[in-house]
DOMI-942240 format. One record per residue (C-alpha): residue number from 1; residue in one letter; x, y, z. Coordinates in Angstrom, 1 decimal. Layout:
<sites>
[site NUM,"A",[X,Y,Z]]
...
</sites>
This chain:
<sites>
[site 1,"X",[152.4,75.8,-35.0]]
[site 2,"X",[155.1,75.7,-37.6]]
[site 3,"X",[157.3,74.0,-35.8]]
[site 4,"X",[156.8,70.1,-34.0]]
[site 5,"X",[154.8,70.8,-31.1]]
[site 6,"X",[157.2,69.5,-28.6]]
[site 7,"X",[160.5,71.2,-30.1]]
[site 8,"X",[158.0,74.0,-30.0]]
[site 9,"X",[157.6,73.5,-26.1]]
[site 10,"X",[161.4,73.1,-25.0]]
[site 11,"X",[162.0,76.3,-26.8]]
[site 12,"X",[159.5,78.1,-24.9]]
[site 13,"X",[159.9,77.1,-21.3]]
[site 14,"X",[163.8,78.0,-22.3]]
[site 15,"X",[164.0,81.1,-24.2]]
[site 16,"X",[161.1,82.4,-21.5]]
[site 17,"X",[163.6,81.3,-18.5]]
[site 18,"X",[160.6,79.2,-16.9]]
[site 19,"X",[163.4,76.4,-16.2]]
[site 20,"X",[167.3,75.7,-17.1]]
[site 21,"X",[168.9,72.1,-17.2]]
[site 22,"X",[170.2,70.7,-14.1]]
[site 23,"X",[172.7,67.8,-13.0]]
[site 24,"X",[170.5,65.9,-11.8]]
[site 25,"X",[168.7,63.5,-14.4]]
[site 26,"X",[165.0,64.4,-14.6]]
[site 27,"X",[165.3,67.9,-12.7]]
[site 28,"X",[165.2,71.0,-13.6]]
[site 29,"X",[165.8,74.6,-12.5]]
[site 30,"X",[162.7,76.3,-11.9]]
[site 31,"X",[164.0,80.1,-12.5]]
[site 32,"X",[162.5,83.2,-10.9]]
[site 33,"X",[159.8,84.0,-13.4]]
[site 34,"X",[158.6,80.1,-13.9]]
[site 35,"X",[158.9,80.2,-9.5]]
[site 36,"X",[156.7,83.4,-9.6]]
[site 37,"X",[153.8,82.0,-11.6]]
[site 38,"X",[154.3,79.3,-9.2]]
[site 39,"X",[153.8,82.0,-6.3]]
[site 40,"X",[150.7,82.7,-7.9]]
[site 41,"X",[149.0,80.1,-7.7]]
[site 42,"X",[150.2,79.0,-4.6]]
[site 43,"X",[149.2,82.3,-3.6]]
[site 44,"X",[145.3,82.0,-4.8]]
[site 45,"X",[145.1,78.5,-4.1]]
[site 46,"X",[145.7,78.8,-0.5]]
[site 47,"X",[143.6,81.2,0.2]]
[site 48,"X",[140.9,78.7,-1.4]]
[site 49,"X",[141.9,75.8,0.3]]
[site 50,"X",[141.9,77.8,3.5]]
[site 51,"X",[138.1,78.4,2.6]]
[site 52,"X",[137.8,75.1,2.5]]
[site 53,"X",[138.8,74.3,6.2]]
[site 54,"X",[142.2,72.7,5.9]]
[site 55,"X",[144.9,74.3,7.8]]
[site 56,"X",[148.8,74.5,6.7]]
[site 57,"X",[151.3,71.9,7.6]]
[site 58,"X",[154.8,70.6,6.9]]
[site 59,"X",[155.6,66.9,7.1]]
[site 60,"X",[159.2,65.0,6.8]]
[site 61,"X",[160.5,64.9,3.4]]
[site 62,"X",[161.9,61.1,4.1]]
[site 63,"X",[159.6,58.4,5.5]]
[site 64,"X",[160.1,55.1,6.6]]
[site 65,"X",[159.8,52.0,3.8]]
[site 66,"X",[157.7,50.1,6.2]]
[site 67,"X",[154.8,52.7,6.1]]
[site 68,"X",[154.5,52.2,2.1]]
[site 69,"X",[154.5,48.2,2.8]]
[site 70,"X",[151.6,48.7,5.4]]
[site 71,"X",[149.3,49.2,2.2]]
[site 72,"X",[150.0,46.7,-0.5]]
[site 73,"X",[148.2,48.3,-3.2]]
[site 74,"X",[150.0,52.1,-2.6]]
[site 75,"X",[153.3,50.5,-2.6]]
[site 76,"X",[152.7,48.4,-5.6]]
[site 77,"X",[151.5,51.2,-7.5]]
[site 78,"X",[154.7,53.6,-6.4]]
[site 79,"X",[157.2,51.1,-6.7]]
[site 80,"X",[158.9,51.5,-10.2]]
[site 81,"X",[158.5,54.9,-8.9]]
[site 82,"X",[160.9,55.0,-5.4]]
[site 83,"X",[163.9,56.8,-4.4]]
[site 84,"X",[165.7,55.1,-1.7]]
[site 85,"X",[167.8,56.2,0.7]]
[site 86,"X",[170.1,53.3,2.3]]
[site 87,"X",[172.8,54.8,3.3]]
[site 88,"X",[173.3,58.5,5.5]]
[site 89,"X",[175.6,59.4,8.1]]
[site 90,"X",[178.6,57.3,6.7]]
[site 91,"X",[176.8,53.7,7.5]]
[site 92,"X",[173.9,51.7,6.2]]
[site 93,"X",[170.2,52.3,7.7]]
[site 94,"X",[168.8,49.6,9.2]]
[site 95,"X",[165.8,50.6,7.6]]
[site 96,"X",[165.7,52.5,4.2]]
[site 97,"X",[164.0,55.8,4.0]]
[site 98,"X",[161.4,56.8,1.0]]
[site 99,"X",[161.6,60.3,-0.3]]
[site 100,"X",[158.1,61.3,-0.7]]
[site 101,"X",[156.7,60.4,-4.1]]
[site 102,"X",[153.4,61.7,-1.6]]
[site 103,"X",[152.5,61.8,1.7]]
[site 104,"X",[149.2,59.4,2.8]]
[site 105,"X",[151.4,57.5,5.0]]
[site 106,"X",[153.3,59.8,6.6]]
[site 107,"X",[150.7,62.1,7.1]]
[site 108,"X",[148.0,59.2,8.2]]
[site 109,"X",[150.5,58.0,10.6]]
[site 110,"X",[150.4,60.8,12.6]]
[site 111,"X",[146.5,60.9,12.5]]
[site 112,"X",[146.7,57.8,13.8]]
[site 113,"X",[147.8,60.0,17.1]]
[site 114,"X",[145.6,63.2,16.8]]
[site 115,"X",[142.3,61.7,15.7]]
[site 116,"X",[140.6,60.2,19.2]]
[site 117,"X",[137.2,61.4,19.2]]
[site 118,"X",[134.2,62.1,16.4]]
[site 119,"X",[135.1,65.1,17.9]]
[site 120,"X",[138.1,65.7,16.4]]
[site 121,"X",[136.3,65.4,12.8]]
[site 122,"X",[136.8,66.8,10.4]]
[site 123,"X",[140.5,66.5,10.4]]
[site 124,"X",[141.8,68.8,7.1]]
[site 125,"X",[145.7,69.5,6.9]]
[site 126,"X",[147.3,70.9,3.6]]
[site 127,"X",[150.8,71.0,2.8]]
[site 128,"X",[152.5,73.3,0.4]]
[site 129,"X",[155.9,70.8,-0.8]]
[site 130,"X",[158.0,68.8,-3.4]]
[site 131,"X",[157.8,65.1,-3.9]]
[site 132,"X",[160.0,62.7,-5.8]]
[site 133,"X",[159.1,60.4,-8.4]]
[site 134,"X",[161.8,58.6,-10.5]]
[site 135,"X",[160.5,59.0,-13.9]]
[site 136,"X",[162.0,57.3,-17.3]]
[site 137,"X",[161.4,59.9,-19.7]]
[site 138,"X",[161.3,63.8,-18.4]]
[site 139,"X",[160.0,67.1,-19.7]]
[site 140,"X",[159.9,70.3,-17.4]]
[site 141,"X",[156.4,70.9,-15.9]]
[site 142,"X",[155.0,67.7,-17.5]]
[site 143,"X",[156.5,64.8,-15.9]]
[site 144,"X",[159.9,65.3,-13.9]]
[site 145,"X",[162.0,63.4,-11.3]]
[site 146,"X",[161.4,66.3,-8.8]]
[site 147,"X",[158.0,68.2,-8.6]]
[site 148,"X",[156.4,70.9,-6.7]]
[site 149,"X",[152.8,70.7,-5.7]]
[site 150,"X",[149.9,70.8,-3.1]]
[site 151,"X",[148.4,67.9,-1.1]]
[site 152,"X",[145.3,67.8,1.1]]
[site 153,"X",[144.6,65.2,3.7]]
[site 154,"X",[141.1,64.8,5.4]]
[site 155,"X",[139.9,62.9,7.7]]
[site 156,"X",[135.9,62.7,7.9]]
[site 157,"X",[133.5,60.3,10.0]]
[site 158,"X",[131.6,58.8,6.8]]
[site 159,"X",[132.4,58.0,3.3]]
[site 160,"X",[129.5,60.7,2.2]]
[site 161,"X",[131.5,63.4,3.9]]
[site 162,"X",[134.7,62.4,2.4]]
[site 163,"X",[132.9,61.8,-0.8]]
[site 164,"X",[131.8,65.8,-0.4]]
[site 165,"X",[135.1,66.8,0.4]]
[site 166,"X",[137.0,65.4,-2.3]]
[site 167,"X",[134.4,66.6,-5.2]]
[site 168,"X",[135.2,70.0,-3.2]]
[site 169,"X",[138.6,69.9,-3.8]]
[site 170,"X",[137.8,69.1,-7.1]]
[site 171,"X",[135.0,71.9,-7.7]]
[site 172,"X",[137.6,74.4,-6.0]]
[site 173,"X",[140.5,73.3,-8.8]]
[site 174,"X",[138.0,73.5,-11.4]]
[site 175,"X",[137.1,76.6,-10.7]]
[site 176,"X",[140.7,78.0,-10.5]]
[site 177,"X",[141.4,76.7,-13.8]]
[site 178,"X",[138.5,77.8,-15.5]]
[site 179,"X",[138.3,81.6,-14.2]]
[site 180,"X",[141.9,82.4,-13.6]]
[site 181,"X",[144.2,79.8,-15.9]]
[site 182,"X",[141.5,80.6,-18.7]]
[site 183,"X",[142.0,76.8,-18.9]]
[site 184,"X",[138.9,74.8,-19.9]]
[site 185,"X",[138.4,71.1,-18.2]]
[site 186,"X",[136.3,68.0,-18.6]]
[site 187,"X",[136.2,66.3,-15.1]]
[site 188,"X",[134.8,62.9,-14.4]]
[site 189,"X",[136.0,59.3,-12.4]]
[site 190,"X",[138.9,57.8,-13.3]]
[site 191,"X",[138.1,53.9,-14.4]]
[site 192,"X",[139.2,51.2,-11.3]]
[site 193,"X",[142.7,51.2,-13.6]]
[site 194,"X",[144.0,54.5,-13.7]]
[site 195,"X",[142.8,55.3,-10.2]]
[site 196,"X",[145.6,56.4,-7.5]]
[site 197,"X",[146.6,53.4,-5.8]]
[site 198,"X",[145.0,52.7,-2.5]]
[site 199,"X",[142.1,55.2,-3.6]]
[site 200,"X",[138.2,53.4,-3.6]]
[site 201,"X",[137.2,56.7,-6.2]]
[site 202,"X",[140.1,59.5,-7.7]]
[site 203,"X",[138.1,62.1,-9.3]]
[site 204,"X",[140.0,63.8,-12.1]]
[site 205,"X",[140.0,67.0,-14.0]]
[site 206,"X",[141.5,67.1,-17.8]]
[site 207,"X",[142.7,69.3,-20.1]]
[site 208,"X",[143.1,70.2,-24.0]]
[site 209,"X",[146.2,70.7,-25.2]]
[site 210,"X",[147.2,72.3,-28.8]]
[site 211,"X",[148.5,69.5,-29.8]]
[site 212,"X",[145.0,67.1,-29.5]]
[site 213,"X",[146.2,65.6,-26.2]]
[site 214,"X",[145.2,65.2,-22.9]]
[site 215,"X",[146.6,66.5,-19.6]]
[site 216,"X",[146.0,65.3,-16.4]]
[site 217,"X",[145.7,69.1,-14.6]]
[site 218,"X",[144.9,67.8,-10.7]]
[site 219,"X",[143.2,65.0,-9.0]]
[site 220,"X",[141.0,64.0,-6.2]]
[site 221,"X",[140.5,60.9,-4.1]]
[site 222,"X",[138.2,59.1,-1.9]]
[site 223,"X",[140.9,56.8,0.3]]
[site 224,"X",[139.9,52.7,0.7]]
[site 225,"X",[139.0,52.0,4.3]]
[site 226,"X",[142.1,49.2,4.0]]
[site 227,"X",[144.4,52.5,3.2]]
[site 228,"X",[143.3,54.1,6.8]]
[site 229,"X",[143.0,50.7,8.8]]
[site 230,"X",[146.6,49.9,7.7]]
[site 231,"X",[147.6,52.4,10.1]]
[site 232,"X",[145.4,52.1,12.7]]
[site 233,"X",[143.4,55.6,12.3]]
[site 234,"X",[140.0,54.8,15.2]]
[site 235,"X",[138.0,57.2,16.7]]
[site 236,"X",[135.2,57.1,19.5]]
[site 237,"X",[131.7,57.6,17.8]]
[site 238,"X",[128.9,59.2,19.9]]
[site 239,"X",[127.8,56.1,20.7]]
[site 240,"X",[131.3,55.1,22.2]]
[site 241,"X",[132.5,52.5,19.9]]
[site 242,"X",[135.8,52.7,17.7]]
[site 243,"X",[135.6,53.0,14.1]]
[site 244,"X",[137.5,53.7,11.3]]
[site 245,"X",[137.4,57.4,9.4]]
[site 246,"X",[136.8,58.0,5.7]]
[site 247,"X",[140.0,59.8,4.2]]
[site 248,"X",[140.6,61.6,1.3]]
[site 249,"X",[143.8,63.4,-0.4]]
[site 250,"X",[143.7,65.7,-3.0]]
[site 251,"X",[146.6,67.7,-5.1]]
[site 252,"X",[147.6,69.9,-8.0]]
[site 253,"X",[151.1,70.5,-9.7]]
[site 254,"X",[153.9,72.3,-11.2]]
[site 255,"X",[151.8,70.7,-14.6]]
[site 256,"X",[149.5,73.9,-14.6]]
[site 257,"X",[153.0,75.8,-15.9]]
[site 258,"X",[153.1,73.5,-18.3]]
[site 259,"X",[149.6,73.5,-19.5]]
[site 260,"X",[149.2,77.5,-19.7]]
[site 261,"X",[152.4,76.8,-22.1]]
[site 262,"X",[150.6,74.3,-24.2]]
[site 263,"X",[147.2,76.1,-23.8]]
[site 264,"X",[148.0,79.5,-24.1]]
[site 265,"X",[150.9,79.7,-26.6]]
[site 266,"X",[151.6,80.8,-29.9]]
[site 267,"X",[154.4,80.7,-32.2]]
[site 268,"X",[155.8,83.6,-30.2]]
[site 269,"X",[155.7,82.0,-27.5]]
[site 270,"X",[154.0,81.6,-23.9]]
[site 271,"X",[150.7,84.0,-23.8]]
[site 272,"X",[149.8,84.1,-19.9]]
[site 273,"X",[146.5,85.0,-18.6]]
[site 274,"X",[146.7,88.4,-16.8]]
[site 275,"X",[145.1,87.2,-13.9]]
[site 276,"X",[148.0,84.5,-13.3]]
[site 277,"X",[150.9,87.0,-14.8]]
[site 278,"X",[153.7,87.6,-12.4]]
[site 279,"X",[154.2,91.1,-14.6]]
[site 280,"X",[150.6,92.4,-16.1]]
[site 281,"X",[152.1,95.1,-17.9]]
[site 282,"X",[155.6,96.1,-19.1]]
[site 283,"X",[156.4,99.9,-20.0]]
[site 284,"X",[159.1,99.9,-22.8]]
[site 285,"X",[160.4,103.6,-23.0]]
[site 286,"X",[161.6,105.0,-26.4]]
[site 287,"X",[164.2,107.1,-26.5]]
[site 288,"X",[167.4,108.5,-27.3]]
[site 289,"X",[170.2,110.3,-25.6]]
[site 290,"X",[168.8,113.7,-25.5]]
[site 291,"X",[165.2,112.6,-24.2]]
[site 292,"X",[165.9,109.9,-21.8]]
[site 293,"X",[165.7,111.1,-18.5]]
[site 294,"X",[162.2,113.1,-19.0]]
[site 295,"X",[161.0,110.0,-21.1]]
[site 296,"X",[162.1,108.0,-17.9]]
[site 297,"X",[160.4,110.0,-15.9]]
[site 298,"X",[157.1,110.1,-17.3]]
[site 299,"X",[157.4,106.2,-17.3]]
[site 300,"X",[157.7,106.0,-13.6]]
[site 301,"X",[154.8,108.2,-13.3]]
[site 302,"X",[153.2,106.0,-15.6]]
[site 303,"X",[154.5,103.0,-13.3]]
[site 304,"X",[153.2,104.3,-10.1]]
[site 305,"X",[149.6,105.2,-11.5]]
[site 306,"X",[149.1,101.6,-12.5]]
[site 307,"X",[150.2,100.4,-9.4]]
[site 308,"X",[147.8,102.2,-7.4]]
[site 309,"X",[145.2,100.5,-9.8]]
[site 310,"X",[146.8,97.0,-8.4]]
[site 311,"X",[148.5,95.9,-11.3]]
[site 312,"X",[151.8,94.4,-11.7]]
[site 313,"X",[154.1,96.7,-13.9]]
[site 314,"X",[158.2,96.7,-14.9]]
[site 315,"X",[159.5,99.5,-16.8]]
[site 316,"X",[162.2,98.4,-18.6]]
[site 317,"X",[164.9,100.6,-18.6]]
[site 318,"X",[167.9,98.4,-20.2]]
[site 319,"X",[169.6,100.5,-22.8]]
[site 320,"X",[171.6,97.5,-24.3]]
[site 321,"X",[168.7,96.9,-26.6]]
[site 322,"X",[166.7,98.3,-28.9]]
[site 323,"X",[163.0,98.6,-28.4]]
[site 324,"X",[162.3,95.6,-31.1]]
[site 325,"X",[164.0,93.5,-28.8]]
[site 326,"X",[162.6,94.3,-25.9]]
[site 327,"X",[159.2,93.8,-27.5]]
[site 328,"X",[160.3,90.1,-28.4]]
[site 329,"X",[161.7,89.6,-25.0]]
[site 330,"X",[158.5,90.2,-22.9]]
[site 331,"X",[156.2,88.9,-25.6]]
[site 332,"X",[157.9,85.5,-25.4]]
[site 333,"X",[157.3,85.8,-21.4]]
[site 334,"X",[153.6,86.4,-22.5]]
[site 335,"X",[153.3,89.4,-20.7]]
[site 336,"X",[149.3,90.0,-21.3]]
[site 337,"X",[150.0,94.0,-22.1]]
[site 338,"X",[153.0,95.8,-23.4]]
[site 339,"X",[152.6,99.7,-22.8]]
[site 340,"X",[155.0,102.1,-25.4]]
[site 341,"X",[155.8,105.3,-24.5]]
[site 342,"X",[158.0,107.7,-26.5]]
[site 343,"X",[159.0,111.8,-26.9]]
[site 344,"X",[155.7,112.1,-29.4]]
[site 345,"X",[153.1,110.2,-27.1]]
[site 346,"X",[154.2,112.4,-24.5]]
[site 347,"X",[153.5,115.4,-26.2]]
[site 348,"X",[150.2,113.9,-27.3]]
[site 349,"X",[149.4,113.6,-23.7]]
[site 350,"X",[149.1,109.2,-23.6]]
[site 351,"X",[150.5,106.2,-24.1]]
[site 352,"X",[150.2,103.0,-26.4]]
[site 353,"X",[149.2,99.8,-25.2]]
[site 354,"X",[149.8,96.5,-27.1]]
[site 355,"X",[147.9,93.6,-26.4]]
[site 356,"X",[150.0,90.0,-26.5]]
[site 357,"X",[147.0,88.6,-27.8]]
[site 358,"X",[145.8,90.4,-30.5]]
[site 359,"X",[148.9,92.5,-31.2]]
[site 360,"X",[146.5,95.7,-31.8]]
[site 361,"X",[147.8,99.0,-31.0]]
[site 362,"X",[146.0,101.6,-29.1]]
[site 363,"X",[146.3,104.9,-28.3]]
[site 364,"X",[145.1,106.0,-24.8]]
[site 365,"X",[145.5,109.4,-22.9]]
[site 366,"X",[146.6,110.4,-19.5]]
[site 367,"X",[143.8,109.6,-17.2]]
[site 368,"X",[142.4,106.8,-19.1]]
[site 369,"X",[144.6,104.2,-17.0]]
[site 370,"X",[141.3,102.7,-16.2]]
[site 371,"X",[140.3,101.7,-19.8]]
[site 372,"X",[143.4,98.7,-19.1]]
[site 373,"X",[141.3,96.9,-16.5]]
[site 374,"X",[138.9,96.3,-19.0]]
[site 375,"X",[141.8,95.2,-21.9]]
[site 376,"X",[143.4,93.2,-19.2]]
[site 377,"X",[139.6,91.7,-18.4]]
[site 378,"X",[139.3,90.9,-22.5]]
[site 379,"X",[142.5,89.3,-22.6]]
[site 380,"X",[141.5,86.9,-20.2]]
[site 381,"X",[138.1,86.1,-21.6]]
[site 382,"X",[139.2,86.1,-25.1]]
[site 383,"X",[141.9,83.0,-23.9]]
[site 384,"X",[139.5,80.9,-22.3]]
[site 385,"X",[136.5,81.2,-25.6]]
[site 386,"X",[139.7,80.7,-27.8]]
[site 387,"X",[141.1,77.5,-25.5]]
[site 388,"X",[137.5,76.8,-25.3]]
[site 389,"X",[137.0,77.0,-29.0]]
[site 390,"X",[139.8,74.8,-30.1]]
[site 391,"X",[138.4,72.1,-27.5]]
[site 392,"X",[134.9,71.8,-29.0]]
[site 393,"X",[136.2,71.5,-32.8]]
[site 394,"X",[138.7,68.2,-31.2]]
[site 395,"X",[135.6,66.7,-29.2]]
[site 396,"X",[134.4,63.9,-31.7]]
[site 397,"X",[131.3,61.8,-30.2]]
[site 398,"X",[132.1,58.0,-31.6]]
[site 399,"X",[131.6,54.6,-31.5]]
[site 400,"X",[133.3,51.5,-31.5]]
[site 401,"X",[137.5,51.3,-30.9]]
[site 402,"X",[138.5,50.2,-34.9]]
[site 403,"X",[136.9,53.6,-35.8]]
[site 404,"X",[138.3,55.9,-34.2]]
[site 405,"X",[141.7,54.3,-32.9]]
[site 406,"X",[143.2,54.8,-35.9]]
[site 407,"X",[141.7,58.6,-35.9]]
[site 408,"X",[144.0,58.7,-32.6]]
[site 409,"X",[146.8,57.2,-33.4]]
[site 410,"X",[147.2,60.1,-36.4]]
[site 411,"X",[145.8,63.0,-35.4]]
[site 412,"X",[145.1,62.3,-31.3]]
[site 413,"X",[141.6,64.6,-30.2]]
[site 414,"X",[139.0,63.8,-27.4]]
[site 415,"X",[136.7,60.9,-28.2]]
[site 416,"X",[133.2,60.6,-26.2]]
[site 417,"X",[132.1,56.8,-26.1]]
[site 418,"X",[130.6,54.1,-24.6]]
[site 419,"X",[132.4,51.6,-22.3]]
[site 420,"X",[130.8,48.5,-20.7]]
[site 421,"X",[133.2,48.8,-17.8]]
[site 422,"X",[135.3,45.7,-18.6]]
[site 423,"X",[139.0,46.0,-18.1]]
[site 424,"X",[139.9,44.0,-21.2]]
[site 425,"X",[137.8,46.3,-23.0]]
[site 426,"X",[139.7,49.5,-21.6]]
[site 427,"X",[142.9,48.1,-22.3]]
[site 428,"X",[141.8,47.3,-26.0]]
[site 429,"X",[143.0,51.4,-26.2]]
[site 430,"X",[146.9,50.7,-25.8]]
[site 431,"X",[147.0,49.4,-29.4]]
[site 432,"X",[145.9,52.8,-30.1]]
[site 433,"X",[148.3,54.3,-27.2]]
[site 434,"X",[145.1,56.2,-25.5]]
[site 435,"X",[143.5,55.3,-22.3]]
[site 436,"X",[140.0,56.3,-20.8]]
[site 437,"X",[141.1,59.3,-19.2]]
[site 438,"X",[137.4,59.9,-17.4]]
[site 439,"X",[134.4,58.3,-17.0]]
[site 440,"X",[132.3,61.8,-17.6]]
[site 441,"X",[130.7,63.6,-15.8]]
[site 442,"X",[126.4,64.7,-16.1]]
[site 443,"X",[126.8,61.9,-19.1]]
[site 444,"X",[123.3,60.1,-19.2]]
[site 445,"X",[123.6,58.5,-22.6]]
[site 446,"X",[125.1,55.2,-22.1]]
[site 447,"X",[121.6,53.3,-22.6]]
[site 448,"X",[122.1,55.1,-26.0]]
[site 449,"X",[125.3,54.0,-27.1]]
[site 450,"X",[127.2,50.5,-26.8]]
[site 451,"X",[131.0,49.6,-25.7]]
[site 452,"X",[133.5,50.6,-27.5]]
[site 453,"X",[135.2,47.6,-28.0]]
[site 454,"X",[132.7,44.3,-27.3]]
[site 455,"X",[129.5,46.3,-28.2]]
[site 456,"X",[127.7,45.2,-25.7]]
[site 457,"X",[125.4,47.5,-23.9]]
[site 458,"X",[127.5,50.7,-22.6]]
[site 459,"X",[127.5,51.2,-18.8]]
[site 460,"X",[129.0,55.1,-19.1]]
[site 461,"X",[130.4,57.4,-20.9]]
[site 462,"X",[133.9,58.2,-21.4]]
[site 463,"X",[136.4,60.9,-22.7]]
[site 464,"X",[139.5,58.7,-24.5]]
[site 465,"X",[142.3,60.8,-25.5]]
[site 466,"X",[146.1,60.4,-25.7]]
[site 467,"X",[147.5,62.0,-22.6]]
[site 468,"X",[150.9,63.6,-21.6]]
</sites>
């Protein structure tokens, strides 16, 4: 990039009209072609997380302060976090209302009411929502006041079953990433530290971003029986005694947006995966006064046999501007494939496709409007090897923190080293402004390698990265 990665970003998210400013500190404006590749994944996601078993539910957006004192740890770790409301209705609440910065407690208070029997388990509900979280420094997608997202709440009668669910969830997000964001992840455990408060295990997947740092894409958690006995969640076993259930919750975010920016883009602008692209193709029309209506027409032919082939096409007809700029205005949207069509392709009987990737032009004929599937299919692999690509050449494997911390602190990348599981040690990485974002994942080697920091035997593996 040619310009500072993050002046890089605002410009994108604005001159694509993903967002616009908002009065509100910390929110922004999600406009209609950000929202749509928000549809999008909503749309594929649910299907998935139907697969899964859960069904779709809406829950209050305020809930009482007492249920986040029921569980010391969840409102410890959400405090600095709160929006409270104290006042409504012209008078002060006798007891102030949270807005939702999530929903365990809310959610688990009314399992506390539906679960009764071991028969009534597996309890799965998902809801589709936004959530407040009062942040001190903002950026659209990334981190802001007010956030769209997905939550999934399970109820299970042991700890394996909820430990199966939530590496479920987390094998389901994984695969969404990796097949239709064209978004490569390294997924592990989060260290005892960076866990979700009032979770006993949060499973995490992160990602790469151009810029050498980390993104937290979605994560996973295993809920402490203390979370679930807090609000008095029993069922009957077969054996007829009470016992507490194992929970889990589970969520991803607005963030993807942001990490198909960061990902994906080029100096251009945002490059979007076509199987995540609100529009796959755009048909630009050349032509002038005397030709436009039959060039018009043959577009919306052109239109209509594409759509029967299940794509998403616009034909833009706007004859304001010239086709240069139209060609900058959809490429900065990342539209995956940009097809031309003027007086002489006509006559040649075809059309020319461009891709936003490679920026190759091609020439195909009526008839071949088959031959895009498989463009449209490259595209998408070709993002993920290249996201892939850039990944592996960050990855360094290291060893000890006064090595490589300074490696961080001036040029960020991933870092794969040993940790002895000692907080002190983990925290040793703020002096470098990184944190162990994952303890990984089919990582064996620890007996090979020592901590990073007090180089003492290693008891894992982790990935150490700054992070967004």
């Amino acid at each position: 990039m040619k310009k500072e990665f993050a002046q890089w970003y605002q410009d994108v998210i604005f001159d694509a009209e993903l967002v616009d400013s908002s009065p509100v500190r910390g929110c922004f404006i999600i406009r209609p072609y950000g929202y749509a590749i928000w549809q999008k994944i909503q749309k594929i996601l649910d299907q998935e997380i139907s697969k899964l078993g859960a069904q779709n539910a809406y829950f209050p957006l305020l809930i009482p302060q007492s249920f986040f004192k029921k569980e010391a740890e969840h409102i410890e770790g959400f405090s600095p976090e709160l929006a409270v409301v104290t006042h409504a209705g012209g008078k002060k609440l006798e007891e102030p209302l949270i807005i939702r910065p999530t929903s365990e407690t809310i959610i688990f208070d009314a399992f506390s009411r539906w679960i009764k029997s071991w028969r009534d388990l597996p309890y799965k509900i998902n809801q589709w929502a936004n959530v407040v979280r009062w942040e001190m420094r903002s950026r659209a997608f990334l981190r802001t006041t007010e956030f769209l997202w997905q939550e999934g709440h399970t109820a299970h009668k042991t700890k394996d079953e909820a430990k199966k669910m939530a590496q479920a969830a987390i094998k389901m997000y994984k695969n969404f990433l990796e097949e239709v964001a064209a978004i490569p992840t390294i997924s592990g455990l989060k260290t005892e530290n960076e866990k979700f408060a009032g979770a006993e295990a949060t499973y995490t997947i992160e990602g790469y971003m151009q810029d050498g740092k980390a993104l937290q894409l979605c994560t996973s958690h295993v809920l402490s029986k203390g979370f679930v006995s807090s609000f008095d969640i029993k069922f009957q076993d077969e054996n007829g005694e009470m016992v507490t259930p194992t929970c889990t919750s589970w969520g991803i975010t607005t963030r993807v947006i942001g990490a198909l920016i960061m990902v994906h883009g080029d100096e251009k602008g945002l490059i979007l995966p076509p199987k995540l692209a609100p529009i796959q193709l755009v048909i630009v029309p050349i032509f002038k006064k005397g030709n436009k209506d039959k060039i018009l027409s043959a577009a919306e032919t052109l239109k209509n046999k594409f759509e029967k082939l299940g794509y998403s096409v616009v034909v833009d007809k706007d004859e304001q501007k010239t086709p240069g700029t139209k060609f900058y205005h959809w490429e900065v949207r990342g539209v995956p494939l940009r097809v031309e069509l003027g007086e002489r392709d006509i006559e040649k009987g075809g059309f020319v496709v461009v891709s936003r990737l490679e920026k190759e032009k091609r020439f195909l004929e009526i008839g071949m409007e088959e031959e895009v599937a498989k463009i449209l299919s490259d595209i998408q692999a070709k993002l993920f090897k290249q996201a892939y690509n850039r990944l592996a050449s960050d990855w360094h494997s290291s060893d000890f923190i006064e090595r490589f911390g300074p490696l961080i602190v001036k040029n960020n990348g991933f870092y794969e080293v040993g940790w002895c599981g000692n907080e002190k040690c983990e925290l040793e990485l703020k002096k470098y402004h990184a944190t162990i974002r994952c303890i990984l994942d089919n990582k064996d080697g620890a007996n090979n390698k020592l901590c990073m920091t007090c180089k003492k035997q290693a008891k894992y593996v982790v990935l150490v990265a700054k992070a967004y």
